[in-house]
ChimeraX commands (.cxc) that place a marker at each C-alpha (Angstrom):
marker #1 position 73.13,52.69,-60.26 radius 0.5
marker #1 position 76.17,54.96,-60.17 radius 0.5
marker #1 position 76.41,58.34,-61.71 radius 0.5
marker #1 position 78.97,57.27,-63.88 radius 0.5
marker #1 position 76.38,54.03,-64.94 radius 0.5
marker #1 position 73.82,57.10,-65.56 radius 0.5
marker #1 position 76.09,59.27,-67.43 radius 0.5
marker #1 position 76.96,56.63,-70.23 radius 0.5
marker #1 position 73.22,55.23,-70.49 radius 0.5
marker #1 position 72.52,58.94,-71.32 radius 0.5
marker #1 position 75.43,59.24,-73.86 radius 0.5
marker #1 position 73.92,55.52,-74.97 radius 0.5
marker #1 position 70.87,56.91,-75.61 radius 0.5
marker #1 position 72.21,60.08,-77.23 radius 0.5
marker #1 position 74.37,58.34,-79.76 radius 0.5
marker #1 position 71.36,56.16,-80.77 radius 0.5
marker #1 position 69.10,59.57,-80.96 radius 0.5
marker #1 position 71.44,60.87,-83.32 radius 0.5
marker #1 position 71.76,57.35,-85.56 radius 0.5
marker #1 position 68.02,57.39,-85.54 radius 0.5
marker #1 position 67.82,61.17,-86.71 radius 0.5
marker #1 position 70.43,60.42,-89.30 radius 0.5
marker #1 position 68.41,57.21,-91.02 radius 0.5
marker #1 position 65.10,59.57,-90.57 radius 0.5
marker #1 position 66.94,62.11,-92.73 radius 0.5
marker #1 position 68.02,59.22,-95.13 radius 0.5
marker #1 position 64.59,57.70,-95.44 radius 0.5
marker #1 position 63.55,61.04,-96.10 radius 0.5
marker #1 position 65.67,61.95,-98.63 radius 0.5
marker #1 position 65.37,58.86,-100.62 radius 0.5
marker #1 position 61.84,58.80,-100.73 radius 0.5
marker #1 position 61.83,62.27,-102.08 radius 0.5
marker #1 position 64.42,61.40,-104.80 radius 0.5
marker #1 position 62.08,58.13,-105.71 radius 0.5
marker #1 position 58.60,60.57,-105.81 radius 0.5
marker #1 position 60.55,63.03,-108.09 radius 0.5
marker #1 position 61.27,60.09,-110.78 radius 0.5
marker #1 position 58.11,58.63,-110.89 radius 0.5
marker #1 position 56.42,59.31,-113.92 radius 0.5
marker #1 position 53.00,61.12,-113.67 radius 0.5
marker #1 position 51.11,58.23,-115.00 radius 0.5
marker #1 position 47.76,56.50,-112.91 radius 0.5
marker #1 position 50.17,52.91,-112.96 radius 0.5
marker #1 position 52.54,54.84,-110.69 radius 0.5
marker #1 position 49.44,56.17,-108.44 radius 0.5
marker #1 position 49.78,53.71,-105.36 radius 0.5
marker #1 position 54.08,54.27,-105.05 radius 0.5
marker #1 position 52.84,57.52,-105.31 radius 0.5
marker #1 position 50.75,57.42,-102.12 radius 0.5
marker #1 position 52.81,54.59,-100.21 radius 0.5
marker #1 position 55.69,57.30,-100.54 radius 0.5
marker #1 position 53.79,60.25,-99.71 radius 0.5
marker #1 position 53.07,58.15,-96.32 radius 0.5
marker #1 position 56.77,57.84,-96.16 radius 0.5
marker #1 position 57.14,61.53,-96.25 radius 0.5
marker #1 position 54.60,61.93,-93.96 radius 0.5
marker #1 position 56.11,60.20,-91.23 radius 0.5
marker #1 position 59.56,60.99,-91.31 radius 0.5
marker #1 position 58.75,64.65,-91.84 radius 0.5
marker #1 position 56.61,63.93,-88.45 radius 0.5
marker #1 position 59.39,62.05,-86.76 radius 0.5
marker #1 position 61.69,64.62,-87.11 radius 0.5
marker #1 position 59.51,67.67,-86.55 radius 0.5
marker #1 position 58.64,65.55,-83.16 radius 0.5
marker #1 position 62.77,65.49,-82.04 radius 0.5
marker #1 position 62.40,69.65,-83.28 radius 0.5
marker #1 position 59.92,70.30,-80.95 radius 0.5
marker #1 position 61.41,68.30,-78.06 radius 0.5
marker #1 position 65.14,69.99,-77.84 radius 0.5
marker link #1:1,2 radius 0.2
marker link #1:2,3 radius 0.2
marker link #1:3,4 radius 0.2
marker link #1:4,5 radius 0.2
marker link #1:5,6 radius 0.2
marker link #1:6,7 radius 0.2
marker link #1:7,8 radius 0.2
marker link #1:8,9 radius 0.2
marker link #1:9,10 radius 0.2
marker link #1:10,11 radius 0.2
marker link #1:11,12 radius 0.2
marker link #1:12,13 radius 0.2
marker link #1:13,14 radius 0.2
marker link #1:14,15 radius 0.2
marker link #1:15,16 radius 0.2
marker link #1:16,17 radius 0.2
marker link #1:17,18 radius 0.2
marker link #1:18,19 radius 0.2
marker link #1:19,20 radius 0.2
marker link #1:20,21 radius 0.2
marker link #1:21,22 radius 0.2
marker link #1:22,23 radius 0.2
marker link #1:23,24 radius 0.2
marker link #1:24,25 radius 0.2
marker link #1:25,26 radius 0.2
marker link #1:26,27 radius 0.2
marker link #1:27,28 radius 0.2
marker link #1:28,29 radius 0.2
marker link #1:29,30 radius 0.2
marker link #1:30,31 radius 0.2
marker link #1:31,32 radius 0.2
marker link #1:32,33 radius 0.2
marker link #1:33,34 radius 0.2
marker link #1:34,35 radius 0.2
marker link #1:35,36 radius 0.2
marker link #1:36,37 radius 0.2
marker link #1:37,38 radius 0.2
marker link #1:38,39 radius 0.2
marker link #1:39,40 radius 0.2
marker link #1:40,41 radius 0.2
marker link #1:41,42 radius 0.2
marker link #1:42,43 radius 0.2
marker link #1:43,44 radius 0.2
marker link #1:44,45 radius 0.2
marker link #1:45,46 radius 0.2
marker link #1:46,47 radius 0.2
marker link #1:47,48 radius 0.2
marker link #1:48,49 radius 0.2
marker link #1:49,50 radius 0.2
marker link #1:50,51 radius 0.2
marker link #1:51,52 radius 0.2
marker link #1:52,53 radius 0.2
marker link #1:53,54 radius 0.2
marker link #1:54,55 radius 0.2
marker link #1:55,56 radius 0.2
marker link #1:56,57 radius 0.2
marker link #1:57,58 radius 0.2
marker link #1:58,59 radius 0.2
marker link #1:59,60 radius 0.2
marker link #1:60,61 radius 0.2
marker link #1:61,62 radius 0.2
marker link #1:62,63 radius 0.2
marker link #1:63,64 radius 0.2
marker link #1:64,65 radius 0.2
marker link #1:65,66 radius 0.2
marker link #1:66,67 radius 0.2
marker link #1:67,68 radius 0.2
marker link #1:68,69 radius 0.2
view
């Protein structure tokens, strides 16, 4: 494999880092805009927790890509 072949696998994988980042940050904003309109009633209990999950692992996801660079 050249260096040139190696170069643009590495700007391959850079672009799709950054795409991947970008949805992270999307999923992440969406599901907090969904937990701040559900009502505080126990019927909304298990979005409640399926979204907290949702949280959880984008906030993890990006914190991970953080801690690498």
């Amino acid at each position: 494999m050249s260096t040139d072949e190696i170069r643009e696998l590495l700007l391959d994988l850079q672009r799709l880092a950054l795409e991947t980042e970008q949805a992270e940050q999307a999923i992440l904003r969406k599901a907090k805009e969904r937990l701040s309109q559900l009502p505080e009633a126990p019927s909304s209990e298990t979005e409640r927790r399926l979204l907290r999950g949702v949280l959880y692992r984008a906030e993890s996801a990006l914190g991970l890509k953080n801690q690498i660079e």
